[in-house]
N, C-alpha and C positions, 0 to 999 in steps of 0.2 A: 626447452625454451620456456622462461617463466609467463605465462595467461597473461591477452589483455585485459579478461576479465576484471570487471569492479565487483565487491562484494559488500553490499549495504546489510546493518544492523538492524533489525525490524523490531520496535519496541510495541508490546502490543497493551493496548489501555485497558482492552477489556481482563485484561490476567492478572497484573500489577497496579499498585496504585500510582498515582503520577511523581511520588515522590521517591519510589522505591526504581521508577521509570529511568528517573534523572541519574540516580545514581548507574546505570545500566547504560545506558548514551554515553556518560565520560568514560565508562571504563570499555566498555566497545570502540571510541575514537583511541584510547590508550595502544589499547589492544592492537593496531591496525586496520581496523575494516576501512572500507571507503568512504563510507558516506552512513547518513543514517535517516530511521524512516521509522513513521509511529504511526498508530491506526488514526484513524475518525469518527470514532462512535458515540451514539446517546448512550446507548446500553448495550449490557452485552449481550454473547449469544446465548447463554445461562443464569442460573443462581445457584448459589450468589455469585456475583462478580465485580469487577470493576468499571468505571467510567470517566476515568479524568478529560478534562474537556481538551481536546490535543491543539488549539490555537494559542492558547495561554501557556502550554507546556513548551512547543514549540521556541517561544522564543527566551525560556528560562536554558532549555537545551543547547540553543546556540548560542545564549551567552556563556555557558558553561565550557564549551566545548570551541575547537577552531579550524580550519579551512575547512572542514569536512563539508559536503554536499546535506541536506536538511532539509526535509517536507513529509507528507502525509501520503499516506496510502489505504485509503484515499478520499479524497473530499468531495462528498457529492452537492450540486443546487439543488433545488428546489423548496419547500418550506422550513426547514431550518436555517438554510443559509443562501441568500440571494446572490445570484453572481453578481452586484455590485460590491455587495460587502468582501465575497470573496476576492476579487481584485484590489479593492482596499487593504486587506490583511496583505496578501502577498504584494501588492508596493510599499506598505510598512515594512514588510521582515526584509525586504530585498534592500533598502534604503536604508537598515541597522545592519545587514550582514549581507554588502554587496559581492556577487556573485555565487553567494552558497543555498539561499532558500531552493528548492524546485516545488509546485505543485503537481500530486497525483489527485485525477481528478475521475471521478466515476457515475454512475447512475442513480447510485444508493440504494439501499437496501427499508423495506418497511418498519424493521426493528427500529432507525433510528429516526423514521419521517411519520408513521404514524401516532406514536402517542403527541404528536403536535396537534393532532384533531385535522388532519387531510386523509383525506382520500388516497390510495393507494393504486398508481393509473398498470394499467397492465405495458409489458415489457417492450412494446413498440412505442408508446408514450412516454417512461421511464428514457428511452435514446434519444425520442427530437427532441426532450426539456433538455438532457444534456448538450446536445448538439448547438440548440439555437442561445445556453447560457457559456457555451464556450465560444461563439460568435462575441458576444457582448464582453465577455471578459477582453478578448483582442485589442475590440474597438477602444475600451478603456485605456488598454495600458498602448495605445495608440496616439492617443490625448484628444480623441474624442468626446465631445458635449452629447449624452445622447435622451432624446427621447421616443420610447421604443413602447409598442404594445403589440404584445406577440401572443400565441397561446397557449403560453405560460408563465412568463414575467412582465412588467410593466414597468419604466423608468421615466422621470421627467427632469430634463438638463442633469441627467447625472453624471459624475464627471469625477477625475481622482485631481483633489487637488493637491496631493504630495503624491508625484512620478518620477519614478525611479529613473535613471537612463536606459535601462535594460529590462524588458518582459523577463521575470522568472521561468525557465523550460516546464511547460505544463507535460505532463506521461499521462497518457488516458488510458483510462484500466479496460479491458473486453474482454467478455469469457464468450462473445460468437462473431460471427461475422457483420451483424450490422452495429457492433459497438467498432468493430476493429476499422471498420472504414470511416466510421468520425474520427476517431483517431489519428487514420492517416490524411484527414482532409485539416484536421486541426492540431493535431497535438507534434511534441516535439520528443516524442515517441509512445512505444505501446508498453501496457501495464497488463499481465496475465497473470494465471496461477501454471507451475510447471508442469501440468497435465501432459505427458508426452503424446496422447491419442487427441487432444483439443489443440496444441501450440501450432504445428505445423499449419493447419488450415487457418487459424487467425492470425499468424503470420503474414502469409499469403494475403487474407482478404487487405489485412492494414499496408503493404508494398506496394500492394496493385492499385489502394484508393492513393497513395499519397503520390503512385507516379500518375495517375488520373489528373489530380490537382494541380502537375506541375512543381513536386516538394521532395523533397531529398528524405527517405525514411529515417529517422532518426535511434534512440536508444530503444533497445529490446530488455523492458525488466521483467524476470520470469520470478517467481515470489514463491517459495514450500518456506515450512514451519521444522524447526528440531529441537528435539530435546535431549540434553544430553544427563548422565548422571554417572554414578559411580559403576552402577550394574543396570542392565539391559530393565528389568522390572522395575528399578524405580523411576527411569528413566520413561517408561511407558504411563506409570501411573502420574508422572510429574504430567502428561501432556492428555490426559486420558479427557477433561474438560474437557477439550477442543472437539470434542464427538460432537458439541452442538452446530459450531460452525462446517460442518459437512453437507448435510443434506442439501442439494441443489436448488431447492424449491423453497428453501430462506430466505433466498439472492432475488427471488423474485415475484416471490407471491405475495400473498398478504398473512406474514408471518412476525408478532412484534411481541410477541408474551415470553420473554425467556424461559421462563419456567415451563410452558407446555413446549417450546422449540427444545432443550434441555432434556424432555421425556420422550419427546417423538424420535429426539437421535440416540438415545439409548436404545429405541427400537429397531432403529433402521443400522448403525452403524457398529460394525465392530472391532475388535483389535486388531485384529488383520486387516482389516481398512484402513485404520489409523495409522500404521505401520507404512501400510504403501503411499498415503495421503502426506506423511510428514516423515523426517528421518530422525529414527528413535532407536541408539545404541547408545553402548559404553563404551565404543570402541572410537575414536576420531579417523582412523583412515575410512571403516565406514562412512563417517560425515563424508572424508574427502571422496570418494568414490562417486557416491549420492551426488554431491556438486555436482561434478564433472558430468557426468551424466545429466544435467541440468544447461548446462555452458554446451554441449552435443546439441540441443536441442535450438542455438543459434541466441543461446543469451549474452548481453553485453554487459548485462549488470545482473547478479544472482541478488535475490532481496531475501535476506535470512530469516526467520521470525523465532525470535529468543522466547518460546514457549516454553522452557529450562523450570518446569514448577518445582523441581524440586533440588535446585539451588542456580538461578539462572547466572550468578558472580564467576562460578566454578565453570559454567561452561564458555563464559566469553575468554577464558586461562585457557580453557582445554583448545578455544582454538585459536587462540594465539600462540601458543607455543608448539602445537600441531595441525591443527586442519588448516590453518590458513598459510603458514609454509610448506607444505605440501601441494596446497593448489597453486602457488607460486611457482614453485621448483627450486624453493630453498631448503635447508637443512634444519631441522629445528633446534633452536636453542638450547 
């Protein structure tokens, strides 16, 4: 029986340029996939790399492109971007492309919040900003006047004067338990990385807060990276970058210099990490295996990340004409 599973295109800013990005979104909707999803970053986890600014991109992507599902994964408040503004942007794109934007929304990271010139609060602080500017976004696309002084954002009579008829589905990303329970008390589902030893228990925490709340759980997006290529080693080295975005303590410390985060994961991380971190073959049933074993872990929406450096065109072919009939239980063409 063919999967209910959705499977979203993950277009990443920091790997590609924004224009090299767009071309990778039409040809991913082409392709099949479900929906599509592009990072949020100031900078990346390295150098060099890229940075195209993903709200401007966003809605060059969904003019380009059509019904597909469309949003970020994921947008964090606080000093670069106020949850006023952020419910502005998303009653814009929702009110040009009704029913398709979604926001993923998260804590953030200090790579993209400190070279702003703030402070970087540690990881219990990092939750209530998110918590208390996911309140505020509510109240906005609620049609709420609000002024608010909390302790972390400030508004006076702010208020969305172009409102959509419908809140776009906010996904809030958690990689523990006290992310996964705002989540289930605010979001209109949960946003993780496919860790099968972490998923299980933030599952859990996010079901238990949203039946606490009174709310129906909503979409489970579980997110890994792959790179595909002709042969298994170039395929490794097309995705071998990504050793910066690993170490766990990026996510949350006070980590913003790509270049020494860049060195420090040269140290800590290896290709056998990588390997088990993202799915890196030549083969596509391997890709489809790897899914599956993903969609096991109780996902509703698999979020792909086209980390494909070394021809990322070729691989959105390879799975369209095979990984992704496969996870369906069709034949391939």
């Amino acid at each position: 029986m063919p999967s209910p599973t959705r499977y979203f295109h993950f277009c990443s800013h920091e790997q590609f340029p924004p224009d090299e990005l767009l071309t990778q979104a039409v040809a991913a909707a082409r392709a099949g996939f479900d929906g599509l999803a592009c990072s949020d970053h100031l900078q990346p986890w390295w150098e060099p790399g890229e940075s195209g600014h993903a709200w401007v991109w966003l809605g060059a992507a969904a003019q380009a492109t059509e019904r597909l599902p469309i949003g970020t994964g994921v947008t964090p408040p606080g000093p670069r971007f106020h949850p006023v503004l952020i419910a502005q942007a998303w009653a814009t794109l929702e009110t040009m492309f009704p029913g398709r934007p979604y926001l993923g929304f998260g804590s953030g990271e200090s790579l993209n919040e400190s070279p702003l010139g703030a402070e970087w609060p540690p990881v219990g602080r990092q939750i209530e900003r998110m918590e208390e500017a996911l309140e505020l976004i509510h109240r906005l696309f609620d049609g709420e006047c609000i002024t608010h002084e909390g302790p972390h954002f400030k508004t006076k009579r702010a208020v969305l004067h172009t409102r959509p008829q419908a809140r776009p589905p906010i996904y809030v990303s958690a990689f523990g338990a006290q992310a996964a329970r705002v989540a289930g008390r605010w979001g209109d589902g949960l946003w993780t990385l496919a860790d099968p030893e972490q998923v299980p228990g933030i599952i859990d925490a996010y079901r238990g807060a949203a039946e606490d709340a009174g709310r129906q759980p909503g979409e489970i997006l579980l997110q890994t990276g792959f790179s595909w290529a002709q042969d298994d080693d170039t395929a490794l080295e097309g995705v071998r970058m990504w050793k910066g975005a690993q170490p766990a303590e990026f996510y949350r410390d006070d980590w913003h210099d790509p270049a020494k985060m860049h060195e420090e994961a040269e140290r800590q991380v290896s290709d056998d990490d990588l390997r088990e971190s993202f799915i890196v073959s030549a083969d596509p049933d391997m890709h489809a295996e790897r899914i599956r074993e993903i969609e096991r872990l109780g996902a509703t929406v698999v979020v792909l990340a086209n980390n494909s450096g070394a021809d990322p065109l070729a691989a959105i072919d390879t799975y369209e004409r095979g990984v992704l009939p496969a996870l369906r239980g069709n034949s391939a063409s």
